[in-house]
C-alpha positions, 0 to 999 in steps of 0.5 A: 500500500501507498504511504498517504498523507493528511492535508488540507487544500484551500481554494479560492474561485475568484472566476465564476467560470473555472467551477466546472472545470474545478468539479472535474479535476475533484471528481478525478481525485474523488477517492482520495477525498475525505470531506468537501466544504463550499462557502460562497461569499457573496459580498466579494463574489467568491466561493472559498471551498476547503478540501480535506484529502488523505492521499499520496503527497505526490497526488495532493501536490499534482490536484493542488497544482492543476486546480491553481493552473486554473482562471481565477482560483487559487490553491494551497496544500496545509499538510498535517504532522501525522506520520505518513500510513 
């Protein structure tokens, strides 16, 4: 079995455009994907969505560089000090 990491993967969608494109590439990672949350920000006319993830380091780094390639979203990783299972 593949050694997993825990992590969290913030986004920002500041394009209202890329969302479809952003649902595709979670449904690509969906196994690896403990919990979602999704807020819009209306005032700012954002969505602000937290990802939790238990996977391969390599697989948190490749969808957090993917979905920051996309219009108008950002992402960052926050990985947890568990050691990896």
């Amino acid at each position: 079995m593949e050694e997993t990491r825990v992590a969290l993967l913030g986004i920002v969608v500041e394009n209202p455009n890329s969302v479809e494109p952003l649902n595709q590439l979670l449904h690509q990672y969906k196994d690896y994907i403990i919990g979602r949350m999704g807020l819009p920000y209306r005032k700012r006319e954002i969505n602000i969505i937290s990802i939790v993830l238990d996977a391969p380091g390599d697989a948190i780094s490749s969808l957090s560089g993917k979905i920051g390639m996309l219009p108008g979203v950002t992402a960052k990783a926050l990985y947890s000090k568990l050691p990896d299972a």
